[in-house]
PADREN-219582 format. One record per residue (C-alpha): z, y, x; residue number from 1; residue in one letter. Coordinates in pm, 1 decimal. Example, Ala and Ser with C-alpha at 12.3 -4.5 7.8 and 13.67 -1.06 7.14 Angstrom:
2
{z 780.0 y -450.0 x 1230.0 pos 1 code a}
{z 714.0 y -106.0 x 1367.0 pos 2 code s}
END
This chain:
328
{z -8806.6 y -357.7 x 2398.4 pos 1 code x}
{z -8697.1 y -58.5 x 2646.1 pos 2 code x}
{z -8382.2 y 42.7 x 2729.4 pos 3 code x}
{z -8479.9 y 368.1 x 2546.4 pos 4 code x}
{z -8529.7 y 149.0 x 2263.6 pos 5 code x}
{z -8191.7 y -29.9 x 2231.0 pos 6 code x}
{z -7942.5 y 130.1 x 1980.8 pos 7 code x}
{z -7653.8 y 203.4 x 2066.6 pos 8 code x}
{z -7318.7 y 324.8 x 1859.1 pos 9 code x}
{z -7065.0 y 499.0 x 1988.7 pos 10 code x}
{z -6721.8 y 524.2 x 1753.9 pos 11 code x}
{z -6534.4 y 771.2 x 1827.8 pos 12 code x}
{z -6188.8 y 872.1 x 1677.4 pos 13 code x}
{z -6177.5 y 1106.5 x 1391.3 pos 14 code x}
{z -6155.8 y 1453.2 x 1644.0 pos 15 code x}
{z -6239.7 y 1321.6 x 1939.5 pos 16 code x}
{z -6559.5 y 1448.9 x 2151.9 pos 17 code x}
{z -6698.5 y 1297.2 x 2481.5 pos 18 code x}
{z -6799.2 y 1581.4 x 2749.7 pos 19 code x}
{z -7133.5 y 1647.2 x 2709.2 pos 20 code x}
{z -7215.8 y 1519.1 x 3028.8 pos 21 code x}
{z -7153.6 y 1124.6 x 2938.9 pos 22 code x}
{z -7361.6 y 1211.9 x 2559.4 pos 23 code x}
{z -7603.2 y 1321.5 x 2831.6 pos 24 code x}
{z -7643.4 y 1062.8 x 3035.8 pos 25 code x}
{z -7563.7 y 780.6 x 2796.7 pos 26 code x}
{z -7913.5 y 898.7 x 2608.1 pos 27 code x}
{z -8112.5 y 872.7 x 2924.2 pos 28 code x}
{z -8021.1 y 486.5 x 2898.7 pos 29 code x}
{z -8002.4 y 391.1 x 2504.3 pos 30 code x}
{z -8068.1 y 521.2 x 2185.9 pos 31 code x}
{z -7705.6 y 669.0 x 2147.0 pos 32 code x}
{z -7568.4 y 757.5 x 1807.1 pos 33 code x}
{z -7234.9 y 896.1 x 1796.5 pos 34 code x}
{z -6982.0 y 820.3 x 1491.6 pos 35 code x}
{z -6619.2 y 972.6 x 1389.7 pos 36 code x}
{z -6566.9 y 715.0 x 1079.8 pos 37 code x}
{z -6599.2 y 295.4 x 1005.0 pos 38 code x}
{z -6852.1 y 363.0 x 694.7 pos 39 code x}
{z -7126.9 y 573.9 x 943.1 pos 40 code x}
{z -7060.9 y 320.7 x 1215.8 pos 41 code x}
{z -7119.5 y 12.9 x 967.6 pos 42 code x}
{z -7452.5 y 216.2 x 858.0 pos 43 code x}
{z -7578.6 y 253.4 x 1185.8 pos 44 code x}
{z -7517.5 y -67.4 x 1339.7 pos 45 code x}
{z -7724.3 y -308.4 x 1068.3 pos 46 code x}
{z -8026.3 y -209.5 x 1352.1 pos 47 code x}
{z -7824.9 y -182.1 x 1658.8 pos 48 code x}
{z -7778.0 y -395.4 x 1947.4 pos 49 code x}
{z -7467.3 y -264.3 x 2129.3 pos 50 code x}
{z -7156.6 y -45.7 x 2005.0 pos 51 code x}
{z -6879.0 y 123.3 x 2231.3 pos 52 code x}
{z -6562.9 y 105.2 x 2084.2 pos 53 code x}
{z -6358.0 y 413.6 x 2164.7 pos 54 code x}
{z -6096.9 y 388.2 x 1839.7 pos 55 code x}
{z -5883.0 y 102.8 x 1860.7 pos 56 code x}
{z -5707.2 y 167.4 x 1514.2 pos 57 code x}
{z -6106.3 y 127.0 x 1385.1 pos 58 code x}
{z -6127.2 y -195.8 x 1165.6 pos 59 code x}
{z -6548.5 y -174.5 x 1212.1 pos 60 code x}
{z -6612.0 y -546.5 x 1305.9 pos 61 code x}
{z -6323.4 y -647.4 x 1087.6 pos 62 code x}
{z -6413.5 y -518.2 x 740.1 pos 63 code x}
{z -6800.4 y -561.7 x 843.7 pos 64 code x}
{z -7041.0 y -825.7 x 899.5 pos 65 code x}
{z -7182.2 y -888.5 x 1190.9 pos 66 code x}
{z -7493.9 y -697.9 x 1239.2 pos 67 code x}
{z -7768.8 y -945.8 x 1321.7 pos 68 code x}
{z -7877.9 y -778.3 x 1633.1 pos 69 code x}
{z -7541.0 y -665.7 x 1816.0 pos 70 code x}
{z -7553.7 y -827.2 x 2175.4 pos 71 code x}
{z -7317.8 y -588.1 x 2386.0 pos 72 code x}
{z -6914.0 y -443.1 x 2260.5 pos 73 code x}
{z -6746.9 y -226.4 x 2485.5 pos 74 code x}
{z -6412.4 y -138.6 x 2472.7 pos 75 code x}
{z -6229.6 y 188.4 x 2592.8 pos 76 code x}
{z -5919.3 y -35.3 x 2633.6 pos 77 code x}
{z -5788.4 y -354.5 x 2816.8 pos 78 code x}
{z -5710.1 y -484.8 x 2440.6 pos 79 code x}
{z -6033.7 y -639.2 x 2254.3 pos 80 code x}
{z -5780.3 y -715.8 x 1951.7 pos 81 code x}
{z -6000.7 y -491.3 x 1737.6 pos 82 code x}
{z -6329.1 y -640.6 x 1806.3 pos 83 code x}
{z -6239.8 y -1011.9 x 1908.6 pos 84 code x}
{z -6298.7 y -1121.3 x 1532.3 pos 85 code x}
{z -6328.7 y -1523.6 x 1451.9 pos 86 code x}
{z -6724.1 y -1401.0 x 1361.6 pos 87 code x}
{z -6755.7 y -1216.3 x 1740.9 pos 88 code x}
{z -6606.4 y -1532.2 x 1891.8 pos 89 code x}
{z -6877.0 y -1784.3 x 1805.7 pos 90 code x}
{z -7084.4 y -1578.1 x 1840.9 pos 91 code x}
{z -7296.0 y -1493.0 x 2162.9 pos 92 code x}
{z -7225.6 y -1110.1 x 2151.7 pos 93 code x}
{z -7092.8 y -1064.1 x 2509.8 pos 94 code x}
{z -6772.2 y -761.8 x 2518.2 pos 95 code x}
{z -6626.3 y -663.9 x 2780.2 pos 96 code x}
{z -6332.6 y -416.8 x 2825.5 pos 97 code x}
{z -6194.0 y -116.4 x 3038.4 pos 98 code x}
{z -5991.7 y -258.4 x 3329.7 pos 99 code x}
{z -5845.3 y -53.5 x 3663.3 pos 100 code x}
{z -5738.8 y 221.6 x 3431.9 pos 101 code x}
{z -5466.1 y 108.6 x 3260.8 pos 102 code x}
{z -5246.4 y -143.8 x 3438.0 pos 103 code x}
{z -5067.2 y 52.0 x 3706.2 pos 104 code x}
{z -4978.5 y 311.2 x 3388.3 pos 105 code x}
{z -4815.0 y 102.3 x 3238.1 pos 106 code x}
{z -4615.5 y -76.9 x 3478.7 pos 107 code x}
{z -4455.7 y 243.4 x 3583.1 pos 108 code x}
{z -4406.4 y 330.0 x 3203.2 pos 109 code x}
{z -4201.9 y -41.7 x 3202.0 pos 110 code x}
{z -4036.0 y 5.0 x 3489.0 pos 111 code x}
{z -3946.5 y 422.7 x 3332.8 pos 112 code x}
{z -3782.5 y 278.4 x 3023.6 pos 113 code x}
{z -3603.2 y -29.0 x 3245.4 pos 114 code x}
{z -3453.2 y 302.2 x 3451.6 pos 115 code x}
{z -3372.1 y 504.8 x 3160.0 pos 116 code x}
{z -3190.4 y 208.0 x 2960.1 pos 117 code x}
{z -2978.0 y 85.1 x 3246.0 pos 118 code x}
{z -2846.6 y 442.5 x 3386.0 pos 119 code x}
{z -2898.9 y 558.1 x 3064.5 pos 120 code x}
{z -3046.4 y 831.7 x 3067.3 pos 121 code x}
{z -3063.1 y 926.8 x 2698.0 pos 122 code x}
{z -2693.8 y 977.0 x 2680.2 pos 123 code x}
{z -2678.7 y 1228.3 x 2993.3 pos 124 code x}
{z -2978.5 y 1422.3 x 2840.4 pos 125 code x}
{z -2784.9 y 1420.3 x 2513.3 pos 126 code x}
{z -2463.3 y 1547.1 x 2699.1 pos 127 code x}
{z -2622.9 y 1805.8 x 2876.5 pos 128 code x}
{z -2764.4 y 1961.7 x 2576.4 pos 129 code x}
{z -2371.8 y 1928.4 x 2423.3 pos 130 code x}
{z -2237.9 y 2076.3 x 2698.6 pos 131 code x}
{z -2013.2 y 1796.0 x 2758.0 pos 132 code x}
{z -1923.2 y 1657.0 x 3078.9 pos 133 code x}
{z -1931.9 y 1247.7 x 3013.4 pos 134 code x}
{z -1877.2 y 1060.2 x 3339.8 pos 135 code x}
{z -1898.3 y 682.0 x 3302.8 pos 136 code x}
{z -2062.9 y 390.4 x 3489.5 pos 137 code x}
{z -2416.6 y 256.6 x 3497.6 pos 138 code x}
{z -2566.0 y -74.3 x 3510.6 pos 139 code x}
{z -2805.2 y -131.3 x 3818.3 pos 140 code x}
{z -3161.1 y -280.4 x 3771.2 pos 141 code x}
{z -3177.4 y -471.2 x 4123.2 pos 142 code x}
{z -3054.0 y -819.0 x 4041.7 pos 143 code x}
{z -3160.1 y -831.9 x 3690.4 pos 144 code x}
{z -3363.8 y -1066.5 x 3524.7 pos 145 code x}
{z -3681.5 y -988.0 x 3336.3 pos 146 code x}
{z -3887.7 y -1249.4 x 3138.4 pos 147 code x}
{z -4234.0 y -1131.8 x 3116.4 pos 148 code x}
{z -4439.9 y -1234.6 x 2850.5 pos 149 code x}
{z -4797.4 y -1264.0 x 2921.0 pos 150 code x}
{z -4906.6 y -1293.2 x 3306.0 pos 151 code x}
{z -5282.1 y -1105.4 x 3294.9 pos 152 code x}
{z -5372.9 y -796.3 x 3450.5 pos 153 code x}
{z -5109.3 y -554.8 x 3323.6 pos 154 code x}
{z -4871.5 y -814.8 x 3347.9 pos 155 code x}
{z -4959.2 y -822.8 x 3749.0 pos 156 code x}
{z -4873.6 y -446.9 x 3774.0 pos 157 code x}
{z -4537.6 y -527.2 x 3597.0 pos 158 code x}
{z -4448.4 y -814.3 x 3844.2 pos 159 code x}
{z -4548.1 y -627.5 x 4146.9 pos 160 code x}
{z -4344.4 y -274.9 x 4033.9 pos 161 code x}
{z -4046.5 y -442.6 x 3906.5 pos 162 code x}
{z -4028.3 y -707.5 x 4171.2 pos 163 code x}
{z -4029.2 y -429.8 x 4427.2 pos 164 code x}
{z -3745.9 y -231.3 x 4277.2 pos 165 code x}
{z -3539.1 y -557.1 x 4307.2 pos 166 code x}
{z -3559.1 y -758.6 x 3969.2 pos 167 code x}
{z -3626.5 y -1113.4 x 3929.9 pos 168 code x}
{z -3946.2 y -1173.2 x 3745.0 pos 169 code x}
{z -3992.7 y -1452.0 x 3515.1 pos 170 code x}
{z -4347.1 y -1454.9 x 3372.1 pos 171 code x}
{z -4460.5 y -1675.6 x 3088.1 pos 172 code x}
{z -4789.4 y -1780.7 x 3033.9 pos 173 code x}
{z -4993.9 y -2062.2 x 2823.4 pos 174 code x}
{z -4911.8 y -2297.0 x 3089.5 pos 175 code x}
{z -4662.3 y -2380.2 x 3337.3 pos 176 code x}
{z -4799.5 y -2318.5 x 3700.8 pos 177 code x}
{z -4579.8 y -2447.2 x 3992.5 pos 178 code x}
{z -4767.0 y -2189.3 x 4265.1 pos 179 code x}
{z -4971.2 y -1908.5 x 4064.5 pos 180 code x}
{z -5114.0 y -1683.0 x 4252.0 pos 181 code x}
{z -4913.3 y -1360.1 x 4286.3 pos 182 code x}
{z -4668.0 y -1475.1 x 4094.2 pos 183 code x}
{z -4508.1 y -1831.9 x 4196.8 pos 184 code x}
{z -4378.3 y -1955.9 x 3896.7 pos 185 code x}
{z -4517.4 y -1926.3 x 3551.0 pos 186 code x}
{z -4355.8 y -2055.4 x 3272.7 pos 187 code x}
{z -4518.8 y -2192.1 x 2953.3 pos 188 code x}
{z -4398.1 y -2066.8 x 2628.7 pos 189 code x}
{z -4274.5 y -2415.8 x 2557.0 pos 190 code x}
{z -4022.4 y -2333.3 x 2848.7 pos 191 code x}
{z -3948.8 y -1951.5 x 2669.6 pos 192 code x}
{z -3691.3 y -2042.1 x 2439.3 pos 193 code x}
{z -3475.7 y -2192.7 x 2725.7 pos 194 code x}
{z -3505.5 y -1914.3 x 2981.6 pos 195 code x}
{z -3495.7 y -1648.0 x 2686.2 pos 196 code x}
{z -3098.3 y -1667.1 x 2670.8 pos 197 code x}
{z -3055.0 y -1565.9 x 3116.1 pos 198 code x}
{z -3306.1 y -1238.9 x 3080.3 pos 199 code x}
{z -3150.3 y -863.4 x 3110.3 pos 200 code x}
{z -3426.3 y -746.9 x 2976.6 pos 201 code x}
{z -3790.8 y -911.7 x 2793.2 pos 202 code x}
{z -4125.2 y -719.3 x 2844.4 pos 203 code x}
{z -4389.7 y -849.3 x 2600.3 pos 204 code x}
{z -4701.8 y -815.7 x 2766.0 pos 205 code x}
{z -4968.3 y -1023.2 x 2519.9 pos 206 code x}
{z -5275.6 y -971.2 x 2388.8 pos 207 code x}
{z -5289.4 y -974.4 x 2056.7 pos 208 code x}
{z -5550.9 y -1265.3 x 1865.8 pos 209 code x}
{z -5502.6 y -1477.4 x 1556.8 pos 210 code x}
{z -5282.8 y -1727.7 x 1766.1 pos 211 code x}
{z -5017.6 y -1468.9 x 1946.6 pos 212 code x}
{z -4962.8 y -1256.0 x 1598.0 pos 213 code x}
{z -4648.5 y -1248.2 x 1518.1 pos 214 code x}
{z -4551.6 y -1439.0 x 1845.7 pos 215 code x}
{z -4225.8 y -1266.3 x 1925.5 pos 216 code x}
{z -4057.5 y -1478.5 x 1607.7 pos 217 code x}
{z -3756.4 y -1416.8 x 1460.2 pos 218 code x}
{z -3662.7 y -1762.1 x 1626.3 pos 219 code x}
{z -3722.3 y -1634.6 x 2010.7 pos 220 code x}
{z -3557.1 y -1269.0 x 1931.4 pos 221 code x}
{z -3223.7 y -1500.6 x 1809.0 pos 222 code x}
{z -3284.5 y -1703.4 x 2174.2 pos 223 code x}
{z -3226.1 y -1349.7 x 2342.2 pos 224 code x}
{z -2900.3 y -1334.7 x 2526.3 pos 225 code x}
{z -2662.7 y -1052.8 x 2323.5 pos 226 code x}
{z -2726.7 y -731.4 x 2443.3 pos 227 code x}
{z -3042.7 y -763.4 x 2657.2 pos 228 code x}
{z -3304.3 y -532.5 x 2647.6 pos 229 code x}
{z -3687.4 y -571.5 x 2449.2 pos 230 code x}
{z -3976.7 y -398.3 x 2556.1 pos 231 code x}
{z -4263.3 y -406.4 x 2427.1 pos 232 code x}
{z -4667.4 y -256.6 x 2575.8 pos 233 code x}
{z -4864.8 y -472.2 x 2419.7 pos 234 code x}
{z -4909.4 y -462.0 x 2059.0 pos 235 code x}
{z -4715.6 y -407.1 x 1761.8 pos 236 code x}
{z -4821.0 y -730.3 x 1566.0 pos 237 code x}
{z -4700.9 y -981.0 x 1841.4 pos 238 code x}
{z -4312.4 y -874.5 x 1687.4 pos 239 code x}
{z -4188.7 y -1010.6 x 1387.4 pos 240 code x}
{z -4094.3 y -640.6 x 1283.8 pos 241 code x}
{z -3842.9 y -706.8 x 1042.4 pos 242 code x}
{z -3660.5 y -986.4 x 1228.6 pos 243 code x}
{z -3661.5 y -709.7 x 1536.3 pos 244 code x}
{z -3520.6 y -409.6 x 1254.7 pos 245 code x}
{z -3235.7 y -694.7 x 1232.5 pos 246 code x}
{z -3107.8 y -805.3 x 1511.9 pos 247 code x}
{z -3105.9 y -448.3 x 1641.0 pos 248 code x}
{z -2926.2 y -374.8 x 1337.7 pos 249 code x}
{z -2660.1 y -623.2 x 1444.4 pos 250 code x}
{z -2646.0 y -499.2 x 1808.3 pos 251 code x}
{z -2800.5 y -860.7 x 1932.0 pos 252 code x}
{z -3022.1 y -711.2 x 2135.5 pos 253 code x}
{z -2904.6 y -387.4 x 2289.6 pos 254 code x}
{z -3158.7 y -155.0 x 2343.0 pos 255 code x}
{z -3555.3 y -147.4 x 2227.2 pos 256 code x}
{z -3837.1 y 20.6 x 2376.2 pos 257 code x}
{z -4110.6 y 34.9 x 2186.2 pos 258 code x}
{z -4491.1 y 184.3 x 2278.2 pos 259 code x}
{z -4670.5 y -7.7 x 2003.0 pos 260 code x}
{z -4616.2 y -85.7 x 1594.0 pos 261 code x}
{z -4703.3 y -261.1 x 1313.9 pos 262 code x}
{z -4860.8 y -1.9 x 1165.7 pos 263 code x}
{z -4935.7 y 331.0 x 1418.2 pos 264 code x}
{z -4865.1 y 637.9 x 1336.0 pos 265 code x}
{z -4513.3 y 503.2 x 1296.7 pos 266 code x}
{z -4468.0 y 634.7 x 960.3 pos 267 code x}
{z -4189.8 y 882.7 x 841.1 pos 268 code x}
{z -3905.2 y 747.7 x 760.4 pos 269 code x}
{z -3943.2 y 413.3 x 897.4 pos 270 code x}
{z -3602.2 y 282.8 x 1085.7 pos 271 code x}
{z -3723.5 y 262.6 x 1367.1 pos 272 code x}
{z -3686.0 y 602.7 x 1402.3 pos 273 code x}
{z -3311.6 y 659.6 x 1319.8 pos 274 code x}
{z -3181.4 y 357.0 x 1547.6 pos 275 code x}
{z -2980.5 y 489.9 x 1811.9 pos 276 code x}
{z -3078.8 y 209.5 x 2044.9 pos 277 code x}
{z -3418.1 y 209.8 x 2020.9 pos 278 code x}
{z -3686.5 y 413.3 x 2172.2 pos 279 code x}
{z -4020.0 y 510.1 x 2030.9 pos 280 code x}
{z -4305.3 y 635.2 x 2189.9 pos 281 code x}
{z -4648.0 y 674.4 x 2066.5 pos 282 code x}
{z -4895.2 y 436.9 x 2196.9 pos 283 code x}
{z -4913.4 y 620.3 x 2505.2 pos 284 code x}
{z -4757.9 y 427.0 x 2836.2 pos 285 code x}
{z -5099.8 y 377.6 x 2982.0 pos 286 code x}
{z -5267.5 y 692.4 x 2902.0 pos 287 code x}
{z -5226.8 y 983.3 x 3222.0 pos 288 code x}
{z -5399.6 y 1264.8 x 3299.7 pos 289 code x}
{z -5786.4 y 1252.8 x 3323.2 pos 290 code x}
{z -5779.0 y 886.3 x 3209.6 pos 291 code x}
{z -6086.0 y 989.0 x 2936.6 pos 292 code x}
{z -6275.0 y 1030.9 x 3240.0 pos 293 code x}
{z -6260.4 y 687.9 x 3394.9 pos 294 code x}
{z -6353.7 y 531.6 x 3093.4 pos 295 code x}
{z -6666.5 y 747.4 x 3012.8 pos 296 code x}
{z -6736.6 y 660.3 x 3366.7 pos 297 code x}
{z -6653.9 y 262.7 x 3317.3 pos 298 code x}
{z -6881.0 y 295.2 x 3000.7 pos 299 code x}
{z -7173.7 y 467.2 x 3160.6 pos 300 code x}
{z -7199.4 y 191.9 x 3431.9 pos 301 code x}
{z -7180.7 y -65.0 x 3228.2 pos 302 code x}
{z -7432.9 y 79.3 x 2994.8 pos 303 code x}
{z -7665.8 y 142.6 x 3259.5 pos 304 code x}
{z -7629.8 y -253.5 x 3394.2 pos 305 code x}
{z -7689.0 y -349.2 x 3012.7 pos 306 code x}
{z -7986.5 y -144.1 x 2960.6 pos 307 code x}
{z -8131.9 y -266.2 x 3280.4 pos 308 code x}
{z -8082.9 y -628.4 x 3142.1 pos 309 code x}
{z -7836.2 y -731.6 x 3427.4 pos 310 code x}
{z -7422.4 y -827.1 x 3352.6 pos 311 code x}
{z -7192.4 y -612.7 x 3256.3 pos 312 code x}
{z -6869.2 y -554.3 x 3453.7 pos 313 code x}
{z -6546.2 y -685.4 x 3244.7 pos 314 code x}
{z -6671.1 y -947.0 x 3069.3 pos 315 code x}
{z -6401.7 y -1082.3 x 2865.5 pos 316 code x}
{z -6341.1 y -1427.2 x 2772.9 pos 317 code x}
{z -6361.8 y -1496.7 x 2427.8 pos 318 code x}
{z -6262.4 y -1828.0 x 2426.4 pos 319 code x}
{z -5968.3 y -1814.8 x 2676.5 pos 320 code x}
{z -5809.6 y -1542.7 x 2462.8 pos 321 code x}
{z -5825.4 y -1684.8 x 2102.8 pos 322 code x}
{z -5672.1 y -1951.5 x 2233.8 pos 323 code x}
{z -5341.0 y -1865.5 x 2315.7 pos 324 code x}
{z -5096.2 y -2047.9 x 2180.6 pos 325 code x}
{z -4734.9 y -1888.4 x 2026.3 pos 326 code x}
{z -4407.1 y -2060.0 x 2094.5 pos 327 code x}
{z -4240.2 y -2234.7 x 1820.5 pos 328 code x}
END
């Protein structure tokens, strides 16, 4: 078989269009077909041997079977949650995901809504458009501490920004490391409910797989100390949603940012949306201007190594992420 030869499917969200530039050159290395839905995508990839995921609210590989001859799954994210299926895990289907883009992004985005909350900035915007003059206090962020759930690349970025601007980083990983690099400690999430109650603030930072859904329990959010702040960048189904809905309810935790749901669009009249100390913001804190481009440009070198039979850049491992293990 040629390159030519080898099928490839592209699915693309709903509206979405890539510049006819990347369509271009893509087709010079596969035999690209482009889909906007999960039933023309299923159709087209019984005979295909590689797919690039754009959609990440597609539920393709979940709701499918595995097409026989599927070798190669990109990703246009750092997440793989909607293609690392119990079925693409055993099997020998390499996927590999966009890294470099995203990471810095979001850090600042954390390190944005860490600002905002302690000098709060919601309240002077509020006051300037009442025309009232509201002096009070803020709190400062150097000197606080932030546990940070989930030490991988994005977590890095987190570390680095926040650590610079003069807060004590706690990350938490599968295991306890003495001397990580970059980051010294790491504690295991045996050791989260314990350091849970001394944290300002908690960034969940996960991937999300079968073993870290629902990993933020109802359990850990009642280890929080009263009034600390929850952010969240990684994905809406590592939170126990309703548990959250609670204790924000009952002013345990004080403030929640929130870039990721349950169930995205955040629907209309959900309560998250009335809460006065939460924030919502729509899947968006890694996404800048011209990002679309670096990922078409991520894709097209990978796609060239795989149609020239040699590896693909970020590989992802499988096996390493499905087995992450929750707290209790």
């Amino acid at each position: 078989m040629t390159a030519r030869d080898r099928k490839l499917v592209i699915r693309l969200p709903s509206e979405s269009e890539l510049p006819p530039s990347v369509v271009k050159d893509a087709s010079q290395l596969a035999n690209v077909v482009i889909t906007r839905n999960d039933e023309d995508a299923a159709r087209e990839l019984k005979d295909a041997q590689g797919l690039f995921l754009w959609d990440v609210s597609s539920r393709l590989l979940r709701d499918t079977p595995l097409p026989p001859a599927l070798s190669w799954i990109h990703t246009a994210t750092l997440g793989v949650d909607a293609v690392l299926t119990a079925s693409v895990v055993a099997s020998r289907i390499i996927v590999s995901n966009t890294r470099g883009v995203f990471e810095r992004p979001i850090a600042e985005y954390v390190l944005g809504l860490l600002l905002t909350i302690a000098k709060d900035f919601r309240r002077t915007f509020a006051d300037q458009r009442d025309e009232l003059w509201h002096w009070r206090p803020t709190h400062r962020i150097a000197g606080q501490n932030v546990v940070l759930i989930g030490p991988g690349a994005i977590g890095k970025e987190i570390h680095t920004m926040l650590t610079a601007a003069g807060m004590t980083v706690l990350p938490v990983g599968r295991h306890a490391l003495s001397a990580a690099p970059h980051f010294g400690r790491i504690y295991s999430t045996s050791e989260l409910s314990e350091i849970l109650g001394d944290a300002d603030a908690v960034v969940l930072s996960l991937p999300l797989t079968s073993a870290t859904r629902g990993f933020m329990s109802k359990y850990l959010l009642s280890r929080m100390k009263s009034g600390a702040s929850f952010i969240n960048i990684g994905r809406g189904g590592l939170v126990d949603e309703p548990a959250l809905i609670e204790a924000l309810q009952a002013r345990r935790i004080g403030v929640a940012a929130l870039d990721v749901f349950t169930e995205e669009p955040l629907p209309k009249g959900h309560p998250l949306w009335r809460m006065d100390n939460v924030i919502v913001s729509p899947h968006m804190s890694g996404d800048t201007f011209g990002f679309e481009e670096l990922l078409a440009a991520q894709f097209l070198e990978n796609l060239g190594r795989w149609s020239a039979g040699r590896a693909v850049h970020n590989i992802v491992d499988k096996q390493k992420l499905s087995a992450w293990s929750p707290s209790k």
